[in-house]
N, C-alpha and C positions, 0 to 999 in steps of 0.2 A: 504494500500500500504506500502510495504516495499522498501527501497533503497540499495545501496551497494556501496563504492567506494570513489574517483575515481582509478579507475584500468589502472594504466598508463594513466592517466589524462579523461577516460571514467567511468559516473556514469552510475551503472544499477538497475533499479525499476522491482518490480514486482508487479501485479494486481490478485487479485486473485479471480475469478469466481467457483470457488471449494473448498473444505474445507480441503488447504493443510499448513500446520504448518512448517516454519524452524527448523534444531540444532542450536543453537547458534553459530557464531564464534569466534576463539581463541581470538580476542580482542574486546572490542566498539569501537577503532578506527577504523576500518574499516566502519563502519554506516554511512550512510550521511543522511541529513533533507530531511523532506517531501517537502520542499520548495525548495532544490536542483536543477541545470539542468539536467534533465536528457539525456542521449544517447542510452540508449538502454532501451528499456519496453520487460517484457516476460511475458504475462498472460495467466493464471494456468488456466486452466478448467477439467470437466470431456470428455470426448469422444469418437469417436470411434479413434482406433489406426491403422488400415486400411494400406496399403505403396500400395492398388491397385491404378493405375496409377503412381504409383512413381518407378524412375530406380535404379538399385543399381548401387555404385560409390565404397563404399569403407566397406571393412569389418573389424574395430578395436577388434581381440579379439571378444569373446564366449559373451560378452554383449551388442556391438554397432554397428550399420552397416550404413552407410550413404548414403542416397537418393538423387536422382536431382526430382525436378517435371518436367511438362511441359514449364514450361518458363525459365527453370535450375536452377532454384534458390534450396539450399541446405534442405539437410532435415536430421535428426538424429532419428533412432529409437533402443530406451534405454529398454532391456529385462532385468527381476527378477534382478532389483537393488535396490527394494524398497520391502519390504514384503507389502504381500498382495496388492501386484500391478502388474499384467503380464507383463504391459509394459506401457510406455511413448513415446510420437512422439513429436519431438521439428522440428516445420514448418519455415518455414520464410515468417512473411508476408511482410516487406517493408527490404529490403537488408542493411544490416548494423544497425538499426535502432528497429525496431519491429520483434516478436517472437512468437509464441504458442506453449502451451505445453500441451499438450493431455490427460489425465490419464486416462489409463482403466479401473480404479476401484479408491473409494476415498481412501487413504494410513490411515493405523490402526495406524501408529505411525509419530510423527517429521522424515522428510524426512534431509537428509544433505544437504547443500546450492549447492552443488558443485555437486549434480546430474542434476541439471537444469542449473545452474551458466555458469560453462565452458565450455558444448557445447555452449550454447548461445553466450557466452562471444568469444569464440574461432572462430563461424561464424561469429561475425563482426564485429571482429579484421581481417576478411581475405578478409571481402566484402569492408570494409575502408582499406586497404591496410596498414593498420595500424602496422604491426609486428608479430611477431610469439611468439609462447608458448614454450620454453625450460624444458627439466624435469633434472631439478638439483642443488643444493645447490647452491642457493647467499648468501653472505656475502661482507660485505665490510672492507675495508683493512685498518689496522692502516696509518692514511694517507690520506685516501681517496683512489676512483678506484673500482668497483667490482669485485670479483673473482667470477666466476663460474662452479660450479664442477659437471660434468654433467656424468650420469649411466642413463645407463637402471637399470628396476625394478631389483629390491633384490641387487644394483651394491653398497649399503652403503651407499645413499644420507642422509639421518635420521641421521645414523647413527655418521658421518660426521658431521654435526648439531649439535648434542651433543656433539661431543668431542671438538670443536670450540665455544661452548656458553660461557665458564669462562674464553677465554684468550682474556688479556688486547688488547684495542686497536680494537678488533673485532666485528661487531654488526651483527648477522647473520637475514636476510632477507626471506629467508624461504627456508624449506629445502626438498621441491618437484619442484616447481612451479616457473618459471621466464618468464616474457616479455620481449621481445629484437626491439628493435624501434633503424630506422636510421634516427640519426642526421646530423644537419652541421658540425657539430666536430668530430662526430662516429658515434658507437653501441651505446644506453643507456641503462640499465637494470632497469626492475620497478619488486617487490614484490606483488603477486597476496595474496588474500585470502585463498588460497586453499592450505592448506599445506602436508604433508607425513603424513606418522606415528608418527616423532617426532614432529608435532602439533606448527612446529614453523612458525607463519606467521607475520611480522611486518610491518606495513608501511613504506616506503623508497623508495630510488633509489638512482643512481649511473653510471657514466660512466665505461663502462664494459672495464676494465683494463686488465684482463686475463682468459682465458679458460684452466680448468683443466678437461681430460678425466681419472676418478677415475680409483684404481681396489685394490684388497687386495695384498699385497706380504708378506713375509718372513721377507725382507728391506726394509729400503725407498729406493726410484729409481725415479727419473726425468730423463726426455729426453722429445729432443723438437720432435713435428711431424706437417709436413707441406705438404701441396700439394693434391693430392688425396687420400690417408691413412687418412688426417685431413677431407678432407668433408666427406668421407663417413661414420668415425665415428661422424660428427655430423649428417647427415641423420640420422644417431641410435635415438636420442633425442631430435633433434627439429621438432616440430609437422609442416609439411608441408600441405598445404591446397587442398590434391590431386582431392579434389572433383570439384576444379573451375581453369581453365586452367589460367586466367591470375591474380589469387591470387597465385598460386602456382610458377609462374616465379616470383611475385616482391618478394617472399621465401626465391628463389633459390640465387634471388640477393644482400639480408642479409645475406646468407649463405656464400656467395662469398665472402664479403665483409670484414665478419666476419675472415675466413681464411687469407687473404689478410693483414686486420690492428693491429691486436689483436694477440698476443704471446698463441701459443695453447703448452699445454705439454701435456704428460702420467705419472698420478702418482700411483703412486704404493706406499702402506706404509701397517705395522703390525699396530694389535689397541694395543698401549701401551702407557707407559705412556709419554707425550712429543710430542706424535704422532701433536696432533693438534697446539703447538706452533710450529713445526716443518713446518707443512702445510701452515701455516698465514707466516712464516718469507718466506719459498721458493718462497708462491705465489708474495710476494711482492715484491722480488726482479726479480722474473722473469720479472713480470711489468712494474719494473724500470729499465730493462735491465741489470742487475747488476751480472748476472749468467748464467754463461756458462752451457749451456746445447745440 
């Protein structure tokens, strides 16, 4: 058995009845003991990958499609993301709690943690009504508070990351991957294991202080955006739980909420050099209310 976590305060074990090997990830602090509590288990076997009797819900993209079975509970089926593997079925068998994960053939090589991980991880986070998956740079602010700077794919999340690692005062949190959990006091944002391209995943968290909606320009440019222009570019990047009706409203209602308490901008910046002290000083002042935008 291996462990994982905790991932916004939830450990995950996995059991393996197959002969499936992890990549390592970016740090050992992410590991937790065999003696650990756990919350969530996912065990690996071989099987059939079948989706007869299962419905379709949701189609992410050319490699995942999401299932209900007969009692609704969610289902994931994962096509050619592993060589020499057709496909992967991740079931649910106790909601929130326990998982299976099917392989239709045994994997010729170390599979990545994060092909089983965060479907897993990401149904029960939405069956514990637990929070949602954000896809975008967290970092935390000289000061305290998190930023969040959130793209779609190819939008410069990584990239962002990098230019952000060497300035004072800044600890960057990872530069794909964020959870958003509602508090008594807010939002909170927690660092998941599962990072970008730029490979950066740290343990942390942080009261999520401000939403930045990235993009390249010519100039920097800030401006503030609120209202429905703000939620529906957050519908872009926070992963909503379309497959289960009343996962998908308490979503809707971190979505809300988030709009509502949390200062959202538009940034626009050239990559050059200053760019990223540049990003650290605006976010933090937008923050702290300190800048008109």
């Amino acid at each position: 058995m291996t462990a994982i976590g905790p991932i916004a305060g939830l450990v995950l074990r996995h059991t393996m009845d197959a002969p499936v090997t992890f990549r390592d990830l970016p740090g050992s602090e992410w590991r937790a003991r065999d003696d650990d509590a756990c919350d969530i288990t996912v065990r690996h076997m071989l099987g059939s990958t079948s989706v007869d009797g299962l419905a379709p819900s949701l189609e992410v993209g050319e490699h995942a499609t999401y299932y209900s079975d007969r009692d609704g509970s969610p289902a994931v089926l994962l096509r050619q993301i592993i060589p020499g593997v057709e496909s992967v079925l991740l079931r649910t068998v106790v909601p929130g709690h326990e998982y299976e994960a099917r392989y239709s053939a045994a994997p010729t090589s170390a599979v990545p943690r994060v092909v089983s991980e965060l479907p897993a991880y990401t149904l029960a986070l939405s069956a514990r009504r637990g929070g949602v998956i954000a896809h975008g740079c967290g970092f935390v602010l000289p000061g305290g508070g998190l930023a969040l700077c959130l793209g779609v794919s190819g939008a410069g999340k990584s990239t962002l990351g990098r230019l952000l690692a060497g300035e004072s005062g800044v600890r960057v949190l990872n530069d794909d991957r964020i959870v958003l959990t509602m508090q008594t006091g807010g939002i909170h944002a927690w660092s998941t294991p599962w990072p970008g391209r730029g490979g950066q995943a740290t343990v942390g968290d942080a009261p999520l202080a401000v939403v930045a909606l990235i993009g390249r320009a010519t100039e920097r440019r800030v401006s503030a955006i609120r209202g429905r222009p703000a939620v529906a570019a957050l519908l872009q990047t926070i992963a909503i739980p379309l497959w289960e009706g009343e996962a998908s409203d308490h979503a809707l209602e971190l979505v809300g909420r988030l709009e509502q308490d949390v200062p959202i901008v538009r940034l626009e910046y050239p990559l050059e050099t200053g760019t990223g002290a540049w990003i650290a000083t605006t976010l933090r002042s937008v923050a702290n209310g300190r800048v008109e935008v």
